[in-house]
C-alpha positions in Angstrom: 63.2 82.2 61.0 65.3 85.3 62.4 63.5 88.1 64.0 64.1 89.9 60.9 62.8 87.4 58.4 59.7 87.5 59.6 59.7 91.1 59.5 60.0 90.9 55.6 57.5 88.1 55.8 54.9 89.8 57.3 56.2 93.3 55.3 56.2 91.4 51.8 52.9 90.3 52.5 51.0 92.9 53.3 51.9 94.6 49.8 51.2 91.7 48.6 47.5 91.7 49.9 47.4 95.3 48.7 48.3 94.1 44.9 45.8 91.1 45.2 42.9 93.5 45.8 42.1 92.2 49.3 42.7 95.7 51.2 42.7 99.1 50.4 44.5 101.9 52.1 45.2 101.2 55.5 42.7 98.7 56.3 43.0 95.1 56.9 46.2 93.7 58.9 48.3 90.2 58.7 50.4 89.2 61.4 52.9 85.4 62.0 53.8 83.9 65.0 57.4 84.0 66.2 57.3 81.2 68.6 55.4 80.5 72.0 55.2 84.4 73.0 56.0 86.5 70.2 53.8 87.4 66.9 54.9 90.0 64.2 52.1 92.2 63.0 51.8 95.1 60.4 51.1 98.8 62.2 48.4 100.9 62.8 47.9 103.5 60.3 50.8 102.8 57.9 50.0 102.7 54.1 50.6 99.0 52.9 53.2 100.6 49.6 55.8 102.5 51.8 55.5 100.0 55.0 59.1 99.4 55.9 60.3 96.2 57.4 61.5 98.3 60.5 57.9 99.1 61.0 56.5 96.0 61.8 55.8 95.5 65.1 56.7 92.7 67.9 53.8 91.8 70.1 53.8 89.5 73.6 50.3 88.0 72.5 49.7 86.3 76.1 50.3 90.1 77.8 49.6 92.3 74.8 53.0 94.2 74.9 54.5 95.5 72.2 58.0 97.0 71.3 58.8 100.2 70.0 56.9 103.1 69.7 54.8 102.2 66.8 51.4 101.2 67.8 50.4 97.5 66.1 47.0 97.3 64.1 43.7 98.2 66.0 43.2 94.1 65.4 46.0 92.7 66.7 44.3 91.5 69.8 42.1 89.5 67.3 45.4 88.1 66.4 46.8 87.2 69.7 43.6 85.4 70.6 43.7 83.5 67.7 47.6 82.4 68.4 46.5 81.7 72.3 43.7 79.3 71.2 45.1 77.6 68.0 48.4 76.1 68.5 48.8 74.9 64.9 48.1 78.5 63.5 51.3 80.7 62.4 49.3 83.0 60.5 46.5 85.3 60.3 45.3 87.5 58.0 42.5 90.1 58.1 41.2 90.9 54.6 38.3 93.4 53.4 38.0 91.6 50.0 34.8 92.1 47.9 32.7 89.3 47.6 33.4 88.0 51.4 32.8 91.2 52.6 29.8 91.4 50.4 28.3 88.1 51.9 29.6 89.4 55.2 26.9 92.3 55.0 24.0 90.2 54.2 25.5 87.8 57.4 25.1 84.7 55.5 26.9 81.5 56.7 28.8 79.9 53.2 27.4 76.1 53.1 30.1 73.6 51.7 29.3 74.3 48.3 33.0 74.0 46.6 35.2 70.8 47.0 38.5 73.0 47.6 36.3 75.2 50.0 35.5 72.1 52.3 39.2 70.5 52.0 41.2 74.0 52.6 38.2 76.3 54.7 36.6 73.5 56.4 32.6 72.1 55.9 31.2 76.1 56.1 32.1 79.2 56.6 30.6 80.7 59.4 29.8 84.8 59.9 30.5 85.9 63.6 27.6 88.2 64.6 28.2 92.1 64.5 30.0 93.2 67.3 31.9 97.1 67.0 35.7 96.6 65.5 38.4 97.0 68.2 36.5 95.5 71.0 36.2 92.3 73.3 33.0 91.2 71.6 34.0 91.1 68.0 37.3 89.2 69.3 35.1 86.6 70.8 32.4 86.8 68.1 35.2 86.0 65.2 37.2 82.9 67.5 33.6 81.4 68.1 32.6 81.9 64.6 36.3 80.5 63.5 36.6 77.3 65.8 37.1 74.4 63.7 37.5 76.5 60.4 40.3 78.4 58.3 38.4 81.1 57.7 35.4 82.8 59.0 33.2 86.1 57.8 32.8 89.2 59.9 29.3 91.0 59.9 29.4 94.1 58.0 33.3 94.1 58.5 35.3 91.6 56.3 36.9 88.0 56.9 39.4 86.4 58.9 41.8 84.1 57.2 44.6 81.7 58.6 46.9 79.1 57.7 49.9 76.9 59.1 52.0 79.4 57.1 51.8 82.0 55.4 51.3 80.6 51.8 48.3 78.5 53.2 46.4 82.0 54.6 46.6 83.3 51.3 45.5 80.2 49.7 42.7 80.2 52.4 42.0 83.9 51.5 41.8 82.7 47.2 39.5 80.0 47.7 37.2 82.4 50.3 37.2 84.7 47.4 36.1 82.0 45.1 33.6 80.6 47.5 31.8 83.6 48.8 31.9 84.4 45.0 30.2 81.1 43.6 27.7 81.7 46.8 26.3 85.2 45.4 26.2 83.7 42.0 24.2 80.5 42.5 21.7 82.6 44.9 20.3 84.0 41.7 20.5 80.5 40.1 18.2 79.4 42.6 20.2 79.1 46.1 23.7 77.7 46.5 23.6 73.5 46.7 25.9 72.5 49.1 27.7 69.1 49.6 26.9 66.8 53.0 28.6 68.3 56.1 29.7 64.9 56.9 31.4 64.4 53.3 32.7 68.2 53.9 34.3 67.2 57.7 35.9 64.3 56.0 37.3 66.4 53.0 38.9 69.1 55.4 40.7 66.1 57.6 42.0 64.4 54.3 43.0 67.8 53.6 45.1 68.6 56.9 46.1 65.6 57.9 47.6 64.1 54.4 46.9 66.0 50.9 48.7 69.2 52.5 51.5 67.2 54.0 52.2 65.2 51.1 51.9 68.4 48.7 54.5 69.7 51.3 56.7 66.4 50.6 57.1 66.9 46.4 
């Protein structure tokens, strides 16, 4: 993709986050990866319905540079940290939805309690401890509490979402919803069941490794 697709990638998606409910305002961010140094990532401060393509901004995410003279979100160097220590991720989406912000606040981990939780998330979801937004700690608190996952919560804060693409972090960001949902739910129904991590772990690597691809294929 051109320098410029991405732009509208990353542009048409963050309305489209605003639409689905998952941010309000200005909060929440998305970025994609360019290639090998490059990300593109919404702005600080810019209202997600009259964000312009021109405003999305180009950031080195192994020096933290960034062109222009629009500042990128407060988050971005969430963002860079997760491009710098998952090769396979291209996108990343930070979300303030309801229900995963809701479990988020209570800082519950989400057991494997939906099949299409464990293939696309991963065998939980984990919530990184509290840490103040815009800082070192929170940036290492969220990758820790993200290794091995597509999604993780963020203590009294939100989630973290991300995908191959771009159509997979959203995906990732429905079936959080869902999840985190079902979790709530079932707590009043006597405590969420969930399946066997093992059987989980398995379900995420069928998941990766072939369902996605072959889904890909047709």
């Amino acid at each position: 993709m051109t320098i410029e697709e991405v732009k509208k990638l990353v542009c048409d998606s963050g309305k489209e986050l605003l639409e689905q409910g998952y941010v309000s305002g200005t909060w929440g961010n998305i970025s994609f990866r360019i290639d090998e140094t490059f990300m593109a990532i919404t702005p600080s401060g810019r209202e997600y319905e009259t964000m312009t393509e021109d405003e999305i901004v180009i950031v080195n995410y192994k020096d933290h540079s960034y062109e222009g003279s629009i500042k990128p979100s407060s988050e971005f160097k969430l963002h860079t940290e997760i491009y710098r220590t998952r090769k396979n991720i291209n996108a990343v989406i930070h979300t303030h939805q309801m229900n995963a912000s809701t479990v988020a606040a209570a800082r519950r981990d989400v057991p494997p309690i939906l099949d299409d939780m464990a293939q696309i998330i991963g065998p939980s979801v984990r919530c990184a401890d509290y840490a103040l937004p815009n800082t070192r700690k929170i940036v290492k608190a969220t990758v820790k509490a993200l290794k091995g996952r597509y999604a993780a919560l963020m203590a009294n804060h939100g989630a973290v979402c991300v995908g191959r693409d771009m159509n997979e972090a959203f995906v990732v960001c429905q079936v959080l919803e869902k999840a985190c949902k079902a979790f709530i739910e079932a707590e009043f129904l006597g405590g969420a069941k969930g399946i066997s991590k093992f059987e989980a772990h398995l379900m995420h690597q069928f998941y990766l490794l072939k369902y996605s691809k072959q889904k890909k294929k047709s």
